[in-house]
N, C-alpha and C positions, 0 to 999 in steps of 0.2 A: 653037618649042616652049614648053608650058608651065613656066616652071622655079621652083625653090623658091629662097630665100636666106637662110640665120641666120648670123646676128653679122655686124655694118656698122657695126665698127672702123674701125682706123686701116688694116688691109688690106682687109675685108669692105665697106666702104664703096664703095673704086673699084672691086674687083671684080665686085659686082655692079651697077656702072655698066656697066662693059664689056658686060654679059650685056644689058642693057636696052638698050645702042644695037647692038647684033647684033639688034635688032629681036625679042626673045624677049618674051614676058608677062612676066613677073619676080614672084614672090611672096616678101614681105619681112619679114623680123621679128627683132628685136632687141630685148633686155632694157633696153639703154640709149635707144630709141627710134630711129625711122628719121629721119633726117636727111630735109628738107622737097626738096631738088633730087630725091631719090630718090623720097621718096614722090607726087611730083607725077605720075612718068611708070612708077612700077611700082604692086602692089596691096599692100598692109599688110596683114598679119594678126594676132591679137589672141596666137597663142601658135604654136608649132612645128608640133603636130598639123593647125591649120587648112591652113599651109603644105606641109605633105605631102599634105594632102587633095585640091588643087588642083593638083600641080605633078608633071608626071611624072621629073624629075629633078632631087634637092635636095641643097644646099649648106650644108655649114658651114664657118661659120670663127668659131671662138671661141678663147678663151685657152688651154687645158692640158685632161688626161684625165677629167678629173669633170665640165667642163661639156660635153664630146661628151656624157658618159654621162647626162648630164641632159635636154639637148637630145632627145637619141634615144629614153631608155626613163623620162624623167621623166613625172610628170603632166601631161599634153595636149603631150607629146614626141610627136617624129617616129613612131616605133612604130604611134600611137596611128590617125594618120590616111595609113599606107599598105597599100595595095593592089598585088593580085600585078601583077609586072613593072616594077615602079619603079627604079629607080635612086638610092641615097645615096651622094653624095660627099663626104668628110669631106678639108679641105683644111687643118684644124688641125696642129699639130704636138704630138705625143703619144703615148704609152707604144705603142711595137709588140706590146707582146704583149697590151694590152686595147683594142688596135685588132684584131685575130684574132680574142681573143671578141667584141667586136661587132658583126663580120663575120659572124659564125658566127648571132648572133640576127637580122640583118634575114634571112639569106639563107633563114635555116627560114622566114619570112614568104612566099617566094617572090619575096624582091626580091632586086637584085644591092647591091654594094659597094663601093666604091672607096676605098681612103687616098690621098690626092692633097693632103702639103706641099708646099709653096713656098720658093722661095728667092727673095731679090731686096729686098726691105723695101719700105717705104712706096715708095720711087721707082719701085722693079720693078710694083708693083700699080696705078700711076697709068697706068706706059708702058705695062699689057698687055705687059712685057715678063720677065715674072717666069721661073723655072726652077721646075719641075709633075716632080714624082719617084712616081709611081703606082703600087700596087700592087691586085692584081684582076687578075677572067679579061681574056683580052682580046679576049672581044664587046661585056664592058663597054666595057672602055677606048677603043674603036674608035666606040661608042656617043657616046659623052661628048667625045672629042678634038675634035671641031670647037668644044665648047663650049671647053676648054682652052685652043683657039688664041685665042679671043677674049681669054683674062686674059696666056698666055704666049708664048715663042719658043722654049723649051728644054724639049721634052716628051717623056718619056721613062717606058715600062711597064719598072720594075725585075723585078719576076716577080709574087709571089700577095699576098694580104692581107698585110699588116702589112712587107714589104719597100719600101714608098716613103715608112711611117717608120722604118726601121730606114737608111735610105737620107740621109733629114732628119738624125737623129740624125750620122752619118758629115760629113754637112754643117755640124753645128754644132763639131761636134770641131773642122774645119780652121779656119771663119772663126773661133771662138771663143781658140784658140792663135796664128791669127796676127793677132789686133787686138792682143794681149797681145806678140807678139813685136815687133809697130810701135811699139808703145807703148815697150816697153826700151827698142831703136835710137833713137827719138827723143829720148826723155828721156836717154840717154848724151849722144845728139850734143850737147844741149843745154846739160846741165853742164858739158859736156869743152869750151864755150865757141861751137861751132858756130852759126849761124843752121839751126832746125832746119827752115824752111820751101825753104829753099835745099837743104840735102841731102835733105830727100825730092824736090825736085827732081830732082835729080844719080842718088839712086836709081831713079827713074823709067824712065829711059832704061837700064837694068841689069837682068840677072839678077834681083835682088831685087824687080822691080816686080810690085804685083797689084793687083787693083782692092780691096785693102782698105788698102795705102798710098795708092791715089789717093785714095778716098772717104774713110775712115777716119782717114789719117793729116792727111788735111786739116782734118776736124774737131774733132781732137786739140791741130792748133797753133793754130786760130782761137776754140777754146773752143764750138763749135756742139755744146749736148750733148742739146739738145730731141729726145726720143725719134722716134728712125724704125723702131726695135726696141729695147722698153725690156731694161737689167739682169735684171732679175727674170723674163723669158720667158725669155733666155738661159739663165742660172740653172735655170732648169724642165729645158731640154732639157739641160743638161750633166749634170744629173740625174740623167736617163734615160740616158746615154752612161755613168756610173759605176756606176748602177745594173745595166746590162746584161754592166757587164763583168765585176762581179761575179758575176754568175747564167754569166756565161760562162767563170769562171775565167781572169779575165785582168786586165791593169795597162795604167791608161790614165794613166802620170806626168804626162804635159805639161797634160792632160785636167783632171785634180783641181787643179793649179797656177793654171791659170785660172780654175778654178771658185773658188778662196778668191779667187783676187785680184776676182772680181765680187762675192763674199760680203763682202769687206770695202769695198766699194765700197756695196754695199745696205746694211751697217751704219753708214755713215757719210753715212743719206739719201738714196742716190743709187738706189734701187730702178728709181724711176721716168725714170734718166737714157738713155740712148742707151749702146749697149753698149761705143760709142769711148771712153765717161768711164772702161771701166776702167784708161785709163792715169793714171787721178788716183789708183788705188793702187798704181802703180809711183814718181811723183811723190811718196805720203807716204813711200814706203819708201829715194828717194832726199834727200829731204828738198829738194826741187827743184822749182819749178812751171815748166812745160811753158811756159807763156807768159812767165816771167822769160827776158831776154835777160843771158847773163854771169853 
């Protein structure tokens, strides 16, 4: 197939690697520029528009809700250069309810739509092993899932537009409370005198294990805080998690709790860190660093 790609980030990059060794054409564009491995064996285009002109089903992945809406209905956006029966899959993470109206404008175009977050981070988009939560009809989604399989393993049509982020959203609640609740347990173990790389061992093998004590808490005790999903996207999405709970009349405690503690983590430079650093504002609050032994 001809296929489109925007934003080839720190996710957008291997996934649309994956799509070019599935032997697809691949058309590529990015703000930040295409990285040379890519542009060697797909086509660059100069803006979005050219990429939907060519490509009968296109991809985003960019950072938060304003740059879909830029991508899509900016000048020489997506909009501009499709044609009836097209396919946009938006695989950002972002405001569900201005994922529906944007839904609502390609589809009067006569094209279809899809929300298609991810889960998994930089590691999951290198393995093509990422988690794909979708929302759209599903002739769309039936359309497109072979492409899906190429990025993921865990694909799944939640129901209509804007329910595979409202689905994303749900996802960042759980990992976002419990990096935050690894983070407490560690930093206890570790003042209470523990070697804290030894009990999350011990935890491992328990009840309490997840793969965000395995990855996470690993990161936590070795200090590896180089983004694989910075603070600041988390921050966006917990966001939208308080923001909808509001609009939904509802209380998300644990939810707002982790969100300051990454807000104070972003005020103390760490914006740009890996979202495990937010146990270095558990660590200022115990007045205790994670990596001190005793």
């Amino acid at each position: 197939m001809k296929l489109g790609f925007i934003g080839l980030g720190i996710m957008g990059k291997p996934m649309a690697g994956h799509l070019i060794a599935g032997r697809h054409e691949v058309y590529l564009h990015s703000r930040s520029g295409v990285a040379a491995e890519l542009a060697a064996k797909g086509k660059v285009c100069k803006n979005a528009k050219d990429v939907a002109a060519q490509a009968e089903v296109i991809f985003l992945m960019v950072p938060d809700t304003p740059d879909v809406e830029r991508a899509l209905f900016g000048e020489d956006g997506v909009a501009e250069g499709l044609t009836k029966g097209k396919t946009v899959v938006d695989m950002s993470s972002i405001s569900p309810i201005e994922t529906k109206r944007f839904a609502k404008r390609i589809t009067a175009l006569g094209c279809q739509y899809l929300d298609a977050p991810v889960s998994g981070g930089e590691v999951g988009a290198k393995n093509a092993s990422l988690t794909i939560m979708v929302g759209g009809e599903p002739a769309a989604f039936e359309k497109v899932r072979p492409l899906f399989e190429l990025m993921g393993k865990n694909i799944t049509l939640v129901g209509g537009n804007g329910d595979g982020q409202t689905c994303k959203v749900a996802n960042q609640i759980i990992v976002g409370g419990t990096i935050a609740l690894v983070g407490e347990a560690l930093v206890f173990a570790a003042k209470a005198g523990a070697d804290p790389a030894k009990v999350r061992q011990a935890l491992m093998g328990g009840f309490a294990a997840s793969k965000i004590l395995e990855v996470h808490g690993e990161r936590m005790i070795h200090r590896m805080f180089d983004p694989g999903f910075r603070i600041e996207l988390h921050l966006k999405d917990l966001s939208l998690a308080v923001a909808g709970a509001r609009a939904l009349a509802m209380s998300l405690p644990i939810t707002a709790i982790t969100q300051q503690l990454m807000n104070a983590c972003a005020a103390n430079g760490g914006a740009g860190w890996d979202h495990s650093a937010t146990v270095r504002a558990l660590e200022m609050l115990a007045n205790f660093d994670l990596g001190r032994k005793g």
